[in-house]
Each structure stands twice: as C-alpha cells, then as structure tokens.
C-alpha angles and dihedrals in degrees: 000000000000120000120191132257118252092219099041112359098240122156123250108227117212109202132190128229113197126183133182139175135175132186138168153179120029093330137042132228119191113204115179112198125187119237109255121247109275120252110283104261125273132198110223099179151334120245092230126011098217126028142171114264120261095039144113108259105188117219121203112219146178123208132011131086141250096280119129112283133194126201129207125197114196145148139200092262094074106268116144134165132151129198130162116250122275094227131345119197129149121308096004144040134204119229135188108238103221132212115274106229105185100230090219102048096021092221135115120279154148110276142180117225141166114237114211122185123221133200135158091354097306118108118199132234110283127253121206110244130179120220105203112218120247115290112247121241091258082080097070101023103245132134124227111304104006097110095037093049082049096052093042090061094043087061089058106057088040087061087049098065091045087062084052101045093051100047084044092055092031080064103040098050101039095130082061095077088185093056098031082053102055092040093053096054087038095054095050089048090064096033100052096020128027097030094052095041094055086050095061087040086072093060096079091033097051105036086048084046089059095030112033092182089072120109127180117199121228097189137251121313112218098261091065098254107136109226127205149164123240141124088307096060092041092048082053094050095042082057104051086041093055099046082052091049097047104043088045100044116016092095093033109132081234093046084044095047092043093049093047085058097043088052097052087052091051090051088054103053092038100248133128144179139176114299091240091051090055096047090056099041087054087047086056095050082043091056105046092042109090085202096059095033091065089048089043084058094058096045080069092043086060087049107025101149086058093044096049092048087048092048096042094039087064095041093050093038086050078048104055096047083046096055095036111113114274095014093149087069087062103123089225097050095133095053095039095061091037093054093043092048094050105020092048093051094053096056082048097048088044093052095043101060115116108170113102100268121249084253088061095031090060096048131079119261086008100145100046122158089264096050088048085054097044091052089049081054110051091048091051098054105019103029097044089050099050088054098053096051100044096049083055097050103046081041084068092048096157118238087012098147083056088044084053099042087051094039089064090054104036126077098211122136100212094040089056087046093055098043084036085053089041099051094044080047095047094044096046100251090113096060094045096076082057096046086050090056096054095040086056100042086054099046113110091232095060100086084059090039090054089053102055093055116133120195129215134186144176142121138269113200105193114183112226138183094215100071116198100002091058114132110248116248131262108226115190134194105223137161111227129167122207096289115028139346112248102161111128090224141086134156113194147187149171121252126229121262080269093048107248118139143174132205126201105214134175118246096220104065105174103242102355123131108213099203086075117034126153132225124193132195107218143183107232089206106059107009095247125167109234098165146350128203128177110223131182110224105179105119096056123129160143122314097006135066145236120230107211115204117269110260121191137197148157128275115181122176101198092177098042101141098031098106091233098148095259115074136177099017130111127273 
C-alpha cells in the first residue's frame, strides 16, 4: 500500500524480489527465472454505483501492483476531472468522488460518468458510476450560512489548539534547537496569521447568514467575469461542508452520546425532527463546543485509517473540481475557493494534533507508552497525508494571480484569508506547522514531553454587542509582575462560542513560578486586553486538571459592517 509524501506528495512504491532455483540427480543446474510482470490491473467492482460527491468510493480490483494509480471520471457530455488514488493496496483502491458541474450550465448536478484506473500507462476497462448532486439545506434543516458560520468556528478552535499545542511543545523542548525552531515559527504563523485570519473570514459569511440580500464584491477575474459573495456562494459552501461533517463525525461515540442527550430533551418537551436533522444539528453543537471538539478528536485517533480517507477524500474531490478546465466558470467560483481555502484547513489542523487530548489529560494512565505511539502514528501516516494533500490542494486555487490582484485593491475579509491561506500554502509555511508536528512526535524526548502535561479550564464570558457573529476570545496563559510583563513565555488558545476554554500547558517552565500565574482574555484582531485574572497553579499535574476562576469583560465592534480589514474584532 502506498502512503504520500509530506513535501511533495509523492507515493512510496514496495516491490517484491522473488528468486528460485531447482536442481537433481548427480549434478545440479541453477536456473534463476524473473517473476513475470502481474496481470494489468482490473476494476471488479465498485463498492457502491452512485454516491454523493466528496467521499471515498472503494473499487475492488485484480491484478496490478502497488504502483501509483489515477482515476478519471468522465462522460460524453463533456465532464472531465483526474485525481491519484487515496490508498492502493491489494484487492481494492480508494478513490476521491468529485463534484458534478454540469459543462452546459456550469452548475452542480446529479451525472452520470464512466470511471476508468490507470497504472503504469494502462488504463482498465471503464465502469458506469453516478455522482449525486449536493444535498440541499432542507436535508439538515438549516437555513443559508449556519453551517458554514459553525465550521468556521470550529476551524477556528481547532487552530487554537494548534497554537497551544506549538508554544507548549516550543517550551518543553527547548533543549531540541531543530524542534524549538520550527514550533516557534509555527506558533507565530497561527497566532499572527491563520486565527486571525479565520476570524475576519466570518465577517462576509456571517453578515450574509443574518441579511441574505447582502453581496461583497471580489473584483473582477481576467477574462472580464465579475465575481462576488452573497447568499449563492454561501448556500454552496454550507452544502460541501455538510456533506464533509456528516460523512467524518455522524457515527462518532461524542456526536452518538450527544445526540442521546438532545433526543431525551426533545422528548421531554414533545418535539421531533428527522433523524438526520437531529443528528446535524447534534454534529453542529459538537463543532462549536471546545470541549466536544477535543473528544471528537479523539473519536478519529481511535479510526484513523477511516478518518484520513474521509478527510482526504473531500480535499482531493474540492481539488479535482478546482483544477478541471474552466473552473472559474463554475457559478459557484467564490464558494468553491473559499471553501477549499477554510474547510480544507480544518480537516488538516484536525488531523495534524498531536498533544493527548483534555479528555485523556483529565483521566487517570492516560499517556501511557501505547497511547505516545499511537499518537506518533497517526501523525506519521494521517496527519502527514492530510497535509500533503491539502497543501496541494489550497496551492491550485483557480484564478489565484486575479484573487491576488483583487485582493490588493478590495477591501474584503474573506477574499484576504483565501489569498493569505493560498500564499503560506504556496510558500510552504503552511506545511511547516505540519512538519513541526512530526519533527516533535518523533523526537525521542516526546514521550517525556506527553507525561509532564498540566490542564487547565475555565470560562471567559465577554459581553458583546455582535451577537452571534462575534469573534471568539483569545485567552493566554502569561506571567506579569506588577508593572509589566516581561516573561518570555505564553501558551495560548481560543475559547468556545460560550466562552469555555482549556489550555495544555508544561509543567517545567523555565523560570515560572506557578503560584502566580496570570491569564488574559484577548481580541485576536486587535490585541486588546479584555480581562486579566491571577491564578495559582501549583498544584497543577499530571492526569487532573485545574479549574481557574471565570473572568468577564466587554467586547464592542463600532465599525462592524464598515468594511475596515478587521472585522469582527473590538474597538
């Protein structure tokens, strides 16, 4: 079975050498004879024969090797898109479903295509397939901009703990100048760059969520076609997120207990939905909870072959539609770029952590020599992958040099975040966070890294006059005296749409002193101080965790909807 490459995505070949040699009577003759080539490969049959788009559909095959393979699915109407294999193994491959753009009306449908295999220059016979369109929003009961508002969101504390996890790791191995070196990059690149990025990201998606009327222009694309966002290119995105959400985390253990919960409250109050709806609207509460989205990690640690063919399956199938010809006369351009730029990094980012989650931190033998090794391996194998991919995928961005261009002349929040994610992917910065992960886990100091983890929670409850579409709070662990802070130290993380928060922090600090310890509420945007609270944490350690006392604060955006570059934040 191939696996990708984390600096090129390149596949790693196995091969078999196989020798023989026979002989008899009163002399011996030693022939050696070379294994003939294998049978071209063959496709016997697909596991399904219509699928929704942005999935793994599994092919049995016969023959063949494990050499790389591509696979094409096309039609006589003029649909044609190419992508490599997710995995290849004996007896079966993994392949990404892509979106079906109709080439007349250059909208999504529902198509009927023929999928052909090819490996080492021979192509098999083709099989007749069916892409489903995208299920409209009337499937999981939402309205226009709800699940992209709450994946958005979810990116975002899931980048979060990616900050924490690299300053965390950037401390604790500071005697390791290679690691210490990449987290530290790593660390100021989401902290000055991707979170508040994402942040700013929200302020087309939700103002268009509560006024679909609203429409943001992105300029103009080379070939003269004027390009915007409004209520048609959300619509797009809240589809190919949900087919993602649904698809990673419906049968999850955290989205079945939820919903276990949910449904016994509806009982009790008398009222009922679809049991799809249910079950989204549980994955959506699961999502934009911190505390969920952690145990939701660890739902993927505990099936990571499945997770990683589920996330790369929706990277490469955004791929495919984003490298098809024309696909900047796709009608929903502008939602599929921005959706390939944020959906596709939180599958990454998800994919990519590497610390023991708070669910395992809180709980007894958690970082145990198994669950160290597990964690190496998910992030050599998943995590890697999903890097790769994705790096691949934000660095094809179609129409990129006009997005630029526009970029440069617009004043538009989403529009900067996708050409800000395409530039760090294109330049390799992206990729690095990854990289910094992977150096760590297979450091020999991060098994003693992992057991000298301390936890602590608590809530921020910062009053805002945005509502909904206010930006979530930074909350940083800091040491200040009286006057200024001067410690050379912060770990650092994002809390949840109802304020709770956790932070993973080492229990060594090089000069800190834990009884006084200080935690600050902050506006990512704009570096504001909303809060400030001393804590002791002495008796912080390993396997239990230290509840900090609540703090609260005021956050008001006086310009929101003044288009200004750093929205939402507070003024």
């Amino acid at each position: 079975m191939f696996v990708r490459n984390a600096l090129c995505a390149t596949l790693v070949l196995t091969y078999a050498i196989c020798t023989s040699s026979c002989g008899g009577g009163s002399s011996t003759t030693t022939t050696s004879t070379t294994t003939p080539p294998a049978n071209a490969l063959a496709m016997t049959s697909l596991a399904t024969t219509s699928s929704n788009p942005l999935a793994p559909l599994v092919i049995n095959t016969s023959g063949g090797n494990t050499d790389p393979v591509t696979v094409n699915f096309s039609n006589s109407a003029g649909f044609s898109t190419t992508s490599s294999a997710i995995s290849v193994k004996a007896g079966s491959i993994t392949v990404p479903v892509p979106l079906y753009i109709d080439p007349n009306s250059k909208t999504t449908a529902s198509g009927s295509v023929s999928i052909v295999l090819t490996q080492d220059g021979k192509s098999t016979a083709p099989m007749s397939f069916t892409i489903q369109d995208l299920p409209p929003l009337s499937t999981y009961g939402t309205q226009v901009g709800q699940i992209t508002h709450a994946v958005v969101i979810f990116e975002q504390i899931l980048l979060g703990e990616n900050l924490d996890e690299m300053q965390t790791l950037n401390l604790a191995m500071a005697a390791n100048s290679k690691v210490a070196g990449e987290t530290g990059n790593a660390a100021n690149t989401l902290y000055t760059s991707l979170i508040p990025g994402v942040n700013n990201a929200r302020n087309d998606i939700d103002q268009v969520m509560l006024n679909n009327s609203l429409v943001f222009s992105w300029g103009t694309l080379s070939t003269g076609t004027q390009i915007q966002f409004d209520a048609t290119q959300l619509d797009f995105m809240d589809r190919i997120a949900a087919l993602y959400l649904v698809q990673q985390f419906s049968t999850t253990p955290t989205v079945a207990r939820m919903r276990m919960h949910s449904t016994a409250r509806r009982t009790r109050t008398g009222k009922s939905s679809s049991t799809t709806q249910n079950t989204f609207q549980t994955i959506l509460s699961a999502i934009t909870s911190g505390n969920a989205v952690y145990q939701l990690t660890e739902d993927l640690r505990n099936s990571t072959t499945s997770a990683a063919s589920t996330g790369l399956a929706f990277v490469d199938g955004l791929q495919m539609t984003a490298a098809s010809q024309g696909a900047e006369q796709f009608s929903s351009y502008v939602g599929m770029v921005s959706g390939l730029a944020h959906f596709t990094e939180a599958v990454n980012t998800q994919l990519n952590l590497i610390l023991p989650t708070a669910a395992c931190l809180a709980s007894p033998g958690c970082n145990s020599s198994t669950y160290i090794a597990q964690l190496d391996s998910d992030e050599t194998n998943a995590g890697v992958n999903a890097a790769a991919a994705v790096a691949a995928a934000i660095s094809n961005i179609p129409g990129i040099l006009d997005l630029q261009t526009n970029a440069a002349n617009t004043v538009d929040e989403l529009l900067n975040s996708v050409v800000n994610i395409y530039n760090l992917a294109h330049s390799g910065t992206l990729q690095n966070i990854s990289t910094a992960a992977l150096d760590a886990v297979s450091s020999s100091s991060f098994n003693t890294v992992a057991n000298s983890l301390g936890l602590v929670t608590s809530s921020v409850n910062i009053t805002n006059n945005l509502g909904v579409a206010a930006s979530l709070t930074g909350v940083q662990l800091q040491q200040c005296p009286p006057s200024t802070c001067t410690t050379s130290f912060n770990v650092t993380n994002v809390a949840d749409t109802g304020g709770s928060y956790q932070l993973v922090i080492p229990l060594d600090i090089s000069g800190a002193s834990y009884g006084t310890m200080d935690v600050v509420a902050f506006d990512f945007a704009t570096n504001t101080g909303l809060a400030t609270e001393t804590v002791d944490l002495t008796g912080l350690n390993p396997n239990s965790t230290v509840q900090v006392p609540p703090m609260s604060g005021t956050c008001n955006d006086t310009d929101y909807g003044a288009p200004d570059g750093d929205d939402p934040d507070c003024d």
